[in-house]
Structure formats: structure tokens, C-alpha cells
N, C-alpha and C positions, 0 to 999 in steps of 0.2 A: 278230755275233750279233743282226742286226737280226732283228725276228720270233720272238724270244725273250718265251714268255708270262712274265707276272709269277709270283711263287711263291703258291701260298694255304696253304700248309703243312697244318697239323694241321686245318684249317677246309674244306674243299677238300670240295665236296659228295658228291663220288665216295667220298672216306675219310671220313666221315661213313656216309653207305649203306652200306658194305661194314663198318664197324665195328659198325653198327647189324645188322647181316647175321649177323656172329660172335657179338653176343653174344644175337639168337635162337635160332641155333644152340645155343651154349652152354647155353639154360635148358631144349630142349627135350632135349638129352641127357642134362642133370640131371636130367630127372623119368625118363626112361630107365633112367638109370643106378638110382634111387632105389626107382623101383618095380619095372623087370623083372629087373636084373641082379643086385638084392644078397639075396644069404642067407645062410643060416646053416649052419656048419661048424663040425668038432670044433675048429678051430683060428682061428675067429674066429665075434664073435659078428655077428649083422644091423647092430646099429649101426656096429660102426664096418666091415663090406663097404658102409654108404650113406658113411662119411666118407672112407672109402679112392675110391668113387666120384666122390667130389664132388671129392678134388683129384686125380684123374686124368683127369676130365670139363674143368674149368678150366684145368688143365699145358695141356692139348693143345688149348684153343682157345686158350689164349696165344699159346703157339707159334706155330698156322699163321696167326693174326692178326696177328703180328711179321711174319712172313716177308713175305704178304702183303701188309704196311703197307710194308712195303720197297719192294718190286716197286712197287709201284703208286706210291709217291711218285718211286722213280729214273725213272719214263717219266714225270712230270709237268713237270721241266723236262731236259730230255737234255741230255749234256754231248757230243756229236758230231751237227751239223747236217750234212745232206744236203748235198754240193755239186751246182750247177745248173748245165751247158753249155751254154750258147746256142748253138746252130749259126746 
């Protein structure tokens, strides 16, 4: 495993940017959610369609920011190096 990078784990500039990435994402679907999508019905009032918004805005940056944080960390050190032929 010579040429094996060191790990940077959770500090890792890449998963840093891309964290910082989701949770822009995240506040600009919050105001989204807040101001375009929530109203008012016989069956729920405006506040809680913005609190119902808020944690299904949040579930689902979690989520694809999990997933994400995955992917991105298992290509940061790989567990199968490339073998090299010399002819």
C-alpha cells in the first residue's frame, strides 16, 4: 500500500465544501418551503404546513448529505489499489 494518502477524515477540505454546500442548500429550501409551499387547509393550519416543512426540508438534506458524506469519504482512502504491469 505504498502511496497510500494519509486519512483527514471529518476535516478533509473537500467534506468540509460539500457540507457547507448542503447546508446552503438546506436554508435556501427552508425559506422555500416557508414562504412558497406552506398554506392553509381545512385540515391543517399555516403554522404547522411551515413546521411540517421545516422537518421534511432538514430529513432530506440529512439524508442526501449522509449518503454523500459516505461516498465521498470511501474514495478518499480506497481499499483496492490499481495493480501496475511493467512490460
Amino acid at each position: 500500500m505504498a502511496g497510500a494518502g494519509v486519512p483527514r477524515g471529518f476535516l478533509a477540505p473537500g467534506l468540509l465544501t460539500g457540507s457547507f454546500s448542503f447546508a446552503v442548500i438546506g436554508i435556501a429550501a427552508t425559506f422555500a418551503a416557508m414562504t412558497c409551499f406552506a398554506k392553509e387547509t381545512p385540515n391543517i393550519t399555516k403554522n404547522e404546513s411551515r413546521r411540517l416543512g421545516f422537518v421534511i426540508v432538514w430529513m432530506s438534506v440529512f439524508c442526501m448529505w449522509l449518503i454523500w458524506a459516505c461516498v465521498y469519504m470511501h474514495q478518499m482512502v480506497p481499499l483496492i489499489y490499481p495493480q501496475h504491469v511493467h512490460k
